[in-house]
OpenMM code with the backbone's topology and positions (N, CA, C; nanometers):
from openmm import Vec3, app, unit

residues = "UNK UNK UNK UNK UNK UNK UNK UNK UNK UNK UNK UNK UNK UNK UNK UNK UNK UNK UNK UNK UNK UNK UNK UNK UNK UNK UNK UNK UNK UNK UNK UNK UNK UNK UNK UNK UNK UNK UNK UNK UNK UNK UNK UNK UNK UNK UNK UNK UNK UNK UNK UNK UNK UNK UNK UNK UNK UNK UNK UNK UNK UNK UNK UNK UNK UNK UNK UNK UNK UNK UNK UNK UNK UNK UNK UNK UNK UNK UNK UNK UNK UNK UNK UNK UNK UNK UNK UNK UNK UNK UNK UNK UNK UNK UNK UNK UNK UNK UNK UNK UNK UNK UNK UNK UNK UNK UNK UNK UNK UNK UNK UNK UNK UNK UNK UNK UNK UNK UNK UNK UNK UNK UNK UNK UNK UNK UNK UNK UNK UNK UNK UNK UNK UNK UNK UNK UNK".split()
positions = [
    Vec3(0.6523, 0.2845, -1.9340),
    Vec3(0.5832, 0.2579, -1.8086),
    Vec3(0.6712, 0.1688, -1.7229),
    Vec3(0.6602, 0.1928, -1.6031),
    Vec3(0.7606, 0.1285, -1.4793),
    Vec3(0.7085, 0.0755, -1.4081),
    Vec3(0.6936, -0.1110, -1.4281),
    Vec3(0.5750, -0.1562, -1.3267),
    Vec3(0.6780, -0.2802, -1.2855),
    Vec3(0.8364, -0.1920, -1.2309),
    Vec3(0.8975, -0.3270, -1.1572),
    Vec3(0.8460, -0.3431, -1.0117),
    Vec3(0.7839, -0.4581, -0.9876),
    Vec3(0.7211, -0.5528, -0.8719),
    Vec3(0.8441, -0.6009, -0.8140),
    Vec3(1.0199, -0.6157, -0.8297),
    Vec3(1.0678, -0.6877, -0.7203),
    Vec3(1.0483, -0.6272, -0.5639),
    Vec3(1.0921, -0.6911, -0.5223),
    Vec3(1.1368, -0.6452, -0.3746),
    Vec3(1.2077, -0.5343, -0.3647),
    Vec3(1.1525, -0.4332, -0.2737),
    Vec3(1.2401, -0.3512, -0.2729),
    Vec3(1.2689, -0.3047, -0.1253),
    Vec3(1.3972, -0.2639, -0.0795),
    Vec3(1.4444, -0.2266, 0.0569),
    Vec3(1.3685, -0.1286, 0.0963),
    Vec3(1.3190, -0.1486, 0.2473),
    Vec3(1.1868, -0.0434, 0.3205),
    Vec3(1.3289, 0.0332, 0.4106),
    Vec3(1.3066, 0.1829, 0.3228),
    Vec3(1.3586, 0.2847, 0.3524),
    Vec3(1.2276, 0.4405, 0.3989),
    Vec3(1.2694, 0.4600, 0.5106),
    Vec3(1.1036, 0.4895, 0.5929),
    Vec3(1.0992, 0.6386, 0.5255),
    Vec3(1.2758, 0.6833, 0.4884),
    Vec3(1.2311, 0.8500, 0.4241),
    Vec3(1.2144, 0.8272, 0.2604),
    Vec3(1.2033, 0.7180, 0.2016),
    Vec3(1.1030, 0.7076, 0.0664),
    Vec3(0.9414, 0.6835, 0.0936),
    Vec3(0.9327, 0.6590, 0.1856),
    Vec3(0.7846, 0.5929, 0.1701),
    Vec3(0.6630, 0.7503, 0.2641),
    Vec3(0.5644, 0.7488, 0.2381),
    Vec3(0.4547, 0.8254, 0.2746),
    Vec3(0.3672, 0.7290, 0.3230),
    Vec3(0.2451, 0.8101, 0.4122),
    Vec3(0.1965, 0.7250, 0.5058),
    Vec3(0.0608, 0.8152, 0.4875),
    Vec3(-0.0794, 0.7000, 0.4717),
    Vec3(-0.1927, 0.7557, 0.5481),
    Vec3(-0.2425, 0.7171, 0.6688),
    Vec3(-0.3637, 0.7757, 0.7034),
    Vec3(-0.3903, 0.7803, 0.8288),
    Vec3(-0.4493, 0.6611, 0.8431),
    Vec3(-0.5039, 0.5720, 0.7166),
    Vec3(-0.5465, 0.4249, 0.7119),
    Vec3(-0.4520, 0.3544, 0.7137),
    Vec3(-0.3070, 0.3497, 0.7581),
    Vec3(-0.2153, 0.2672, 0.7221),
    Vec3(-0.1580, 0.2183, 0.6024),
    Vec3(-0.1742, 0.3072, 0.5169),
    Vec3(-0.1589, 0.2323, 0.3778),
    Vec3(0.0051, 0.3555, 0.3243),
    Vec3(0.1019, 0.2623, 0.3394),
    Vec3(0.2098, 0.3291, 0.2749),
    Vec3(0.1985, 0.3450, 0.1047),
    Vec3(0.2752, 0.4801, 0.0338),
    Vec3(0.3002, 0.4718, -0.0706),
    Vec3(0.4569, 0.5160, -0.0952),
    Vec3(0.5136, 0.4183, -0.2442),
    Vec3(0.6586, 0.4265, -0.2168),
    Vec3(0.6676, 0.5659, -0.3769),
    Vec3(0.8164, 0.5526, -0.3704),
    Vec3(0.8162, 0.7189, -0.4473),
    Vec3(0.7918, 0.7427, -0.5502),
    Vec3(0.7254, 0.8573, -0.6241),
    Vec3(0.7502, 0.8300, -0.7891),
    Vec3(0.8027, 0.8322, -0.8891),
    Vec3(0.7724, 0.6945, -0.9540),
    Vec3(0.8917, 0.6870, -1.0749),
    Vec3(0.8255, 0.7704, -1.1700),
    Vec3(0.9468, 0.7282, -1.3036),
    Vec3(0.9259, 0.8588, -1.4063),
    Vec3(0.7636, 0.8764, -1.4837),
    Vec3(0.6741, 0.8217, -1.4971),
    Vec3(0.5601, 0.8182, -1.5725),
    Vec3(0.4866, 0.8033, -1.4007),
    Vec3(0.5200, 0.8721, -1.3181),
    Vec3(0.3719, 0.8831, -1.2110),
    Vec3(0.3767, 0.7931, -1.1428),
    Vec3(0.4077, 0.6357, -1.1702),
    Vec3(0.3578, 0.5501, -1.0926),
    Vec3(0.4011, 0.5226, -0.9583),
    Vec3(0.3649, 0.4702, -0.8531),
    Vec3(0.3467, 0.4463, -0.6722),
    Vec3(0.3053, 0.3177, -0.6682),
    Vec3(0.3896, 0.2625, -0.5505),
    Vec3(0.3707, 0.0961, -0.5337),
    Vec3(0.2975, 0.1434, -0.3905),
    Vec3(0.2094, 0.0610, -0.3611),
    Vec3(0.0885, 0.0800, -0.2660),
    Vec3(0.0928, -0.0693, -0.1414),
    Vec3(0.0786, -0.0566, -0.0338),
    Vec3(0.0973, -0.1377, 0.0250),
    Vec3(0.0193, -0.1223, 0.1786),
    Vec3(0.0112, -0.2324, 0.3222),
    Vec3(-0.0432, -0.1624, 0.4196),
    Vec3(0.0909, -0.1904, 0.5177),
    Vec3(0.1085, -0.1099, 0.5869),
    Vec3(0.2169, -0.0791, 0.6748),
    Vec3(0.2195, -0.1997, 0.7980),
    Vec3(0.3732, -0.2547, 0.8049),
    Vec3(0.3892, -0.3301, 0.9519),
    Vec3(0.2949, -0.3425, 1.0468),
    Vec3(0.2437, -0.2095, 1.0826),
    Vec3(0.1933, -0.1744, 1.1922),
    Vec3(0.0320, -0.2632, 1.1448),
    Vec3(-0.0240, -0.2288, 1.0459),
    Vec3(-0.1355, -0.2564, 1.0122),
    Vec3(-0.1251, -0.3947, 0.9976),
    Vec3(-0.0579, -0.4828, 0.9557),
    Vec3(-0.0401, -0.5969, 0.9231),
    Vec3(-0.0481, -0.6498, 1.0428),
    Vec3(0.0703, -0.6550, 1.1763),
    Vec3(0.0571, -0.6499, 1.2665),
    Vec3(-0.1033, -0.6915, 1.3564),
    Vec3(-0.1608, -0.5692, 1.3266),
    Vec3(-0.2274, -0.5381, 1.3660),
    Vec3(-0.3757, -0.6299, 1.3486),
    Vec3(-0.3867, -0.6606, 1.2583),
    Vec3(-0.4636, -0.7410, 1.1820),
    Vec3(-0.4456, -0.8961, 1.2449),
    Vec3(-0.3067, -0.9350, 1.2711),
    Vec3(-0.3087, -1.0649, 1.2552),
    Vec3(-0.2554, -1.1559, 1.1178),
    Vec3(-0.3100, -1.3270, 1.1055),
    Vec3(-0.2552, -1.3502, 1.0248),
    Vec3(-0.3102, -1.3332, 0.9525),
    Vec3(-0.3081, -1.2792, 0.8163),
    Vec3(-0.4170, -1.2444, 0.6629),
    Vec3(-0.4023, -1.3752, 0.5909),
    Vec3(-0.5296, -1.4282, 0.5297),
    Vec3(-0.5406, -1.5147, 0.5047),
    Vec3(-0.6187, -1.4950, 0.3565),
    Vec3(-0.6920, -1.3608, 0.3110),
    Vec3(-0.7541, -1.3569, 0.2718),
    Vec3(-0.7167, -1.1775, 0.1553),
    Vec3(-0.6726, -1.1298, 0.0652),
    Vec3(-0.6442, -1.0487, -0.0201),
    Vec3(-0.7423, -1.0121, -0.1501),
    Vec3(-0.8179, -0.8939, -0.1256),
    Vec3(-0.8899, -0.8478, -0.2890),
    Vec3(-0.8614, -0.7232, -0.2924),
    Vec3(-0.8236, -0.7137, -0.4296),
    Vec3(-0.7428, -0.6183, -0.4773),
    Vec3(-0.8180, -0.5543, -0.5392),
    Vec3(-0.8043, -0.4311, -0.6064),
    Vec3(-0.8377, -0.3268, -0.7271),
    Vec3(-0.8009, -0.3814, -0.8536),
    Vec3(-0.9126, -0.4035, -0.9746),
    Vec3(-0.7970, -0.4646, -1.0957),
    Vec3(-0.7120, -0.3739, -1.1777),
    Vec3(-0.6601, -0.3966, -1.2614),
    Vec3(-0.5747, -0.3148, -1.3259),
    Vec3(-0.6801, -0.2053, -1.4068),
    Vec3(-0.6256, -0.1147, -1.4266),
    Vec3(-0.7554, -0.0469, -1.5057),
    Vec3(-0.8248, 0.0430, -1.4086),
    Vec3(-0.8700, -0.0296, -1.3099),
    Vec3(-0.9469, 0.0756, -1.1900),
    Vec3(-0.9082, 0.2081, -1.1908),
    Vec3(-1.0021, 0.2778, -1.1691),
    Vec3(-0.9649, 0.4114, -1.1052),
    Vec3(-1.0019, 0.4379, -0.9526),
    Vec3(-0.9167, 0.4884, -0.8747),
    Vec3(-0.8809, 0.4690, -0.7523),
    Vec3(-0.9216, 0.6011, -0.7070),
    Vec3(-1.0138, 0.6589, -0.5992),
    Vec3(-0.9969, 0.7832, -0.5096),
    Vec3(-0.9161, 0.7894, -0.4083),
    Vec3(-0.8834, 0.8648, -0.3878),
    Vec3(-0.8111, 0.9092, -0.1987),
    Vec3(-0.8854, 0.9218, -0.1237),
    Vec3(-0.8698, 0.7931, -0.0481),
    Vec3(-0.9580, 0.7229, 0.1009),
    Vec3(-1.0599, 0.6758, 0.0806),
    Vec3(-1.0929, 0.6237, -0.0991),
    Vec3(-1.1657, 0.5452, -0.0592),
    Vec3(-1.1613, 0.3768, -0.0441),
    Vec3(-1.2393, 0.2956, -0.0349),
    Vec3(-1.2211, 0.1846, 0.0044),
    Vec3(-1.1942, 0.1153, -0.1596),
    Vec3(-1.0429, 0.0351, -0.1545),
    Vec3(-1.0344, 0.0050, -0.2956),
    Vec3(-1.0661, -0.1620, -0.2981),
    Vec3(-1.0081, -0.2280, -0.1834),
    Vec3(-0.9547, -0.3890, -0.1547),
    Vec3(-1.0245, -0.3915, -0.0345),
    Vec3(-0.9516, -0.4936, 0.0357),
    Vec3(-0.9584, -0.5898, 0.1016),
    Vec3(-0.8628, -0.6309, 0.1698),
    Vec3(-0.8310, -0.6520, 0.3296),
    Vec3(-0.8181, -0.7691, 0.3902),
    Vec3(-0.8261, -0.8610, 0.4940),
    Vec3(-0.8353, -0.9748, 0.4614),
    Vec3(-0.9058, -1.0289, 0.5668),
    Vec3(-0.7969, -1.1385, 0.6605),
    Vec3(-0.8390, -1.1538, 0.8022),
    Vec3(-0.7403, -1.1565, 0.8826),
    Vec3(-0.8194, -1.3472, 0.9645),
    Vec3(-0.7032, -1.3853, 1.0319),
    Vec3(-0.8390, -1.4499, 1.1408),
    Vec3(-0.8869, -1.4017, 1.2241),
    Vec3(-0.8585, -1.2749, 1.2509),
    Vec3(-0.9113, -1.1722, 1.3779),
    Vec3(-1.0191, -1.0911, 1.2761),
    Vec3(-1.0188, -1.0184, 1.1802),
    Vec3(-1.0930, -0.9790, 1.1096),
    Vec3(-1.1016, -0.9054, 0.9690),
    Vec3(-1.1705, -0.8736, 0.9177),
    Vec3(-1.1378, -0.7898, 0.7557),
    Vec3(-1.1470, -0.6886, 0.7698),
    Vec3(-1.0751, -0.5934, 0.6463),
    Vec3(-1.0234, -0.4703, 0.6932),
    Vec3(-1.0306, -0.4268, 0.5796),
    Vec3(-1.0620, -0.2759, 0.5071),
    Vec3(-1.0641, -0.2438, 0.3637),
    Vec3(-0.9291, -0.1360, 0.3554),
    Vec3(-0.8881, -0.1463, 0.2513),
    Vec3(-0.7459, -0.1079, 0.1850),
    Vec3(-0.7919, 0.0066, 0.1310),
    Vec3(-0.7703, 0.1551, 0.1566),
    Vec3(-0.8224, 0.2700, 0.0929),
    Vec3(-0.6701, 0.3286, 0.0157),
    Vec3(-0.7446, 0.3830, -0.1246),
    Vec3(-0.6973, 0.4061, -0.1850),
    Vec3(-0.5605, 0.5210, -0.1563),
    Vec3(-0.4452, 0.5723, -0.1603),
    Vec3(-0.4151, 0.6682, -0.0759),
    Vec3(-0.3893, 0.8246, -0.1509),
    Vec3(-0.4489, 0.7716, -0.3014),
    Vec3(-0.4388, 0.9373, -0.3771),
    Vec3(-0.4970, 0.8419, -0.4891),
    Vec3(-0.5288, 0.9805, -0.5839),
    Vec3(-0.6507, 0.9680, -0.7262),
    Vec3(-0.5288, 0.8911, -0.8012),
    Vec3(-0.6077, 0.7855, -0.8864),
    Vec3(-0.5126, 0.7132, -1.0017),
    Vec3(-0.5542, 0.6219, -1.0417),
    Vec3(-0.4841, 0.5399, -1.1331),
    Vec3(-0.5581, 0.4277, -1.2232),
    Vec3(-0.4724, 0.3641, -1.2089),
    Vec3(-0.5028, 0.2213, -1.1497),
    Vec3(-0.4438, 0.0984, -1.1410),
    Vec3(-0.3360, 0.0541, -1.2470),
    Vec3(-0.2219, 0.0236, -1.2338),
    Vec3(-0.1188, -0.0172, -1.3374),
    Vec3(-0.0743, -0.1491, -1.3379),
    Vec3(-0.1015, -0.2574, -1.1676),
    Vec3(-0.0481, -0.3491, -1.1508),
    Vec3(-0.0568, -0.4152, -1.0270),
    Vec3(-0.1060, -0.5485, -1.0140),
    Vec3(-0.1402, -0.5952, -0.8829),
    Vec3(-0.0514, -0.6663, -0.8520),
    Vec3(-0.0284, -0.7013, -0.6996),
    Vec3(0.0554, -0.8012, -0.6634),
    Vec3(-0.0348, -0.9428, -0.6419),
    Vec3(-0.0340, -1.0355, -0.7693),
    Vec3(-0.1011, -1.1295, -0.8052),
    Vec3(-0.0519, -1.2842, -0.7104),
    Vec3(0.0869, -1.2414, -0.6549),
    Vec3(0.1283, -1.3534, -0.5802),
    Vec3(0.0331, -1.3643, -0.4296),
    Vec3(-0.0126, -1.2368, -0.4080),
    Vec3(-0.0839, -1.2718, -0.2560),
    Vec3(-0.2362, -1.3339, -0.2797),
    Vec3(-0.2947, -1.3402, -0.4413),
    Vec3(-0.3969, -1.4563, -0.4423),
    Vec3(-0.3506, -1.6229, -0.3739),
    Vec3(-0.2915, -1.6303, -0.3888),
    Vec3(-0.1832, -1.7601, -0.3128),
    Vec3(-0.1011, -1.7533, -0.1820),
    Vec3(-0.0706, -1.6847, -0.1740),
    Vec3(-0.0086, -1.6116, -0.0781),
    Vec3(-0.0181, -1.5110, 0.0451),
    Vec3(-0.1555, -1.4974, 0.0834),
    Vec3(-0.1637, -1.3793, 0.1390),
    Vec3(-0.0724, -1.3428, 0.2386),
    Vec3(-0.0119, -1.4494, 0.3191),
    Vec3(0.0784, -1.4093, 0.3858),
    Vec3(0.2287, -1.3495, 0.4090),
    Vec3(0.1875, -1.3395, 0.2188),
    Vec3(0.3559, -1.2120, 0.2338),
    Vec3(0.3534, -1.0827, 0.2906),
    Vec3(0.2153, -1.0574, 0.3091),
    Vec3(0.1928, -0.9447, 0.3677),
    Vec3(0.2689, -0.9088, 0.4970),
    Vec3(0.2166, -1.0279, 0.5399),
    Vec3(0.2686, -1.0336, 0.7072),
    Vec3(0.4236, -1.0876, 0.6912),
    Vec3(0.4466, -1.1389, 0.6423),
    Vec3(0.5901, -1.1550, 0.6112),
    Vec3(0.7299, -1.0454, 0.5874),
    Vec3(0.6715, -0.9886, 0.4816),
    Vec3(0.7582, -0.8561, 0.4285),
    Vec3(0.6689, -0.7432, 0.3506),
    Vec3(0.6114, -0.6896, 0.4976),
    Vec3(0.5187, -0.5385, 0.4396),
    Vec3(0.5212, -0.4706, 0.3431),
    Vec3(0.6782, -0.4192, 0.3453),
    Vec3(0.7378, -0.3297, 0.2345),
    Vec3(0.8455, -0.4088, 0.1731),
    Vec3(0.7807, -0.5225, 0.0885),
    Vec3(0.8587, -0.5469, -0.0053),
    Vec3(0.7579, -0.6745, -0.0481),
    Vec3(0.7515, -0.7893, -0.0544),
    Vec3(0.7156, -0.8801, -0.1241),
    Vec3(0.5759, -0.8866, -0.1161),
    Vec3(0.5469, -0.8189, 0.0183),
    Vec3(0.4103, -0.7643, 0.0358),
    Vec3(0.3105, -0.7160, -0.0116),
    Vec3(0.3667, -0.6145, -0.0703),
    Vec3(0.3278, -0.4913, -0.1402),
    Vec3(0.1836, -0.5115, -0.2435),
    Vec3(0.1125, -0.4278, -0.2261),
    Vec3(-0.0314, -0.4610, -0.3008),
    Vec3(-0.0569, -0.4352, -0.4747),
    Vec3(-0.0249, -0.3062, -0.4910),
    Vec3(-0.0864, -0.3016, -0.6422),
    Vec3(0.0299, -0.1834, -0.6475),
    Vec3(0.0581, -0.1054, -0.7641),
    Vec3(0.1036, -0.0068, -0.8145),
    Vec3(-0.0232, 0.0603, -0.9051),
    Vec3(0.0170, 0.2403, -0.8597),
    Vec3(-0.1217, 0.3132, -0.9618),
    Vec3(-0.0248, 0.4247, -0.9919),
    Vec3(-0.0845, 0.4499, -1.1478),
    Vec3(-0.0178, 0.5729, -1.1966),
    Vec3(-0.1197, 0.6867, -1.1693),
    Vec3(-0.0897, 0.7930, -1.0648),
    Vec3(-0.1221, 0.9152, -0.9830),
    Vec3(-0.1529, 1.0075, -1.0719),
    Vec3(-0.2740, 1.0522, -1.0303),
    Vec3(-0.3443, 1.1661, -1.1454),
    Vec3(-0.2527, 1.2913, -1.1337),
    Vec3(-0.1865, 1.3065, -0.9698),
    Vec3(-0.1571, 1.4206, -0.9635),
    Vec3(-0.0298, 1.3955, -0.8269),
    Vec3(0.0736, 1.3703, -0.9074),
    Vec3(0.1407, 1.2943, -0.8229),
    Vec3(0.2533, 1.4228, -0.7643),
    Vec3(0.2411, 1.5007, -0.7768),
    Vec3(0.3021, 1.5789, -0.6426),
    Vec3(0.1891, 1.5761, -0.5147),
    Vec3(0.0869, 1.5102, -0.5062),
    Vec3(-0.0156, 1.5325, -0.4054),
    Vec3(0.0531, 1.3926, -0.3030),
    Vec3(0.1415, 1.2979, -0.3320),
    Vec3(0.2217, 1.2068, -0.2430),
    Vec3(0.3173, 1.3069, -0.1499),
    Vec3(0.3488, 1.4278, -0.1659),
    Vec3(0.4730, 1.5336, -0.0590),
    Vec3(0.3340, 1.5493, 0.0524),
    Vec3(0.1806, 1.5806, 0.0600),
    Vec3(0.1123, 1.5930, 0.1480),
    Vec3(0.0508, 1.5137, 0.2365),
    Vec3(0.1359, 1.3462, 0.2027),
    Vec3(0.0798, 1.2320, 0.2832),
    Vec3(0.2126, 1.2454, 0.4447),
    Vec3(0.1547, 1.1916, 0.5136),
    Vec3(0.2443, 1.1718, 0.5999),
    Vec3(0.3767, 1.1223, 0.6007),
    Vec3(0.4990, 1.1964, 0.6300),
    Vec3(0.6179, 1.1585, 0.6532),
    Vec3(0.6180, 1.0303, 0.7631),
    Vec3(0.7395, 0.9830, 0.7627),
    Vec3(0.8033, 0.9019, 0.8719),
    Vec3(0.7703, 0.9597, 1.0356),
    Vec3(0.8130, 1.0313, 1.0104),
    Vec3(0.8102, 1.0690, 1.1503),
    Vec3(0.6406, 1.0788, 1.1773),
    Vec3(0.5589, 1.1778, 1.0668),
    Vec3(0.4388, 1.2283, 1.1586),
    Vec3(0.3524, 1.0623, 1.1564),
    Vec3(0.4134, 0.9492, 1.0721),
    Vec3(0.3506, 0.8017, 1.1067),
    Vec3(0.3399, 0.7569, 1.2080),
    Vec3(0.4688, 0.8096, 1.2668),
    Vec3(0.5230, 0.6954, 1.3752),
    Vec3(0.4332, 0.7893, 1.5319),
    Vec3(0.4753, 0.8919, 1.5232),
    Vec3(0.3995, 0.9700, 1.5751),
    Vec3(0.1888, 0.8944, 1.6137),
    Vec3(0.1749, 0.9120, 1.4759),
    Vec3(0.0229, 0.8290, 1.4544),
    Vec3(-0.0080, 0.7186, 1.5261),
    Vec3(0.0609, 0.6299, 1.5324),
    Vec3(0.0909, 0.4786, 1.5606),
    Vec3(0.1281, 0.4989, 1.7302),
    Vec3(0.2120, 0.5958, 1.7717),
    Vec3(0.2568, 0.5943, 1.9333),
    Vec3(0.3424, 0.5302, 1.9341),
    Vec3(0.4266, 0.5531, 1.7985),
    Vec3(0.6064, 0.4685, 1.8106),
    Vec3(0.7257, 0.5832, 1.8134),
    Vec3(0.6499, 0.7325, 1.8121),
    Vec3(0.7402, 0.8181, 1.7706),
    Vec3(0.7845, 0.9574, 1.9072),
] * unit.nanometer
topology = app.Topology()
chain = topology.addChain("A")
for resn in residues:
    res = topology.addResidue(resn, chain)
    for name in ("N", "CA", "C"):
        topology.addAtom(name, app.Element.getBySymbol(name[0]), res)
């Protein structure tokens, strides 16, 4: 099982995109996807002050509401972005919530889940059709 949490470089043609803002990065060899909410969403939100996660173990749907976050502008729920079972949270943003806003795609980053059916990440949104989404493209 592959549940490395460092930092990793935000490269926009590894990562997939839903329509909730929630990026997923690529999969490693046993299924698993590091899960996170995109610049834009972070952004968007303000400063987050406030992070609840899915625990390990969970089983996760696609789109539905898994987490949490909460902003000083307001709270916002973290939907799941494909079927899977929780492998690993990012436990530093109980302390921290503001790595979010700091480094989206990388220190940021929310939980990792091993994907029931992980060729179903090629049907999330590319880079482009994100940016597109957002009105950056």
């Amino acid at each position: 099982m592959s549940t490395d949490v460092s930092s990793e470089t935000h490269d926009p043609n590894d990562l997939r995109y839903t329509a909730e803002h929630e990026w997923i990065g690529p999969v490693d060899d046993d299924g698993v996807v590091r899960v996170g909410v995109t610049d834009y969403a972070q952004s968007a939100l303000g400063d987050i002050v406030y992070v609840s996660l899915p625990a390990v173990g969970d089983e996760v749907t696609a789109g539905a509401a898994c987490g949490e976050l909460e902003s000083t502008k307001s709270v916002s729920d973290v939907y799941a972005p494909l079927d899977g079972v929780v492998v690993a949270r990012n436990d530093a943003l109980d302390a921290n919530p503001e790595l979010i806003n700091a480094d989206a795609y990388g220190d940021g980053w929310l939980f990792t889940v091993r994907l029931t059916e992980p060729a179903a990440r090629e049907r999330l949104l590319d880079d482009a059709a994100y940016r597109g989404l957002v009105g950056e493209g």
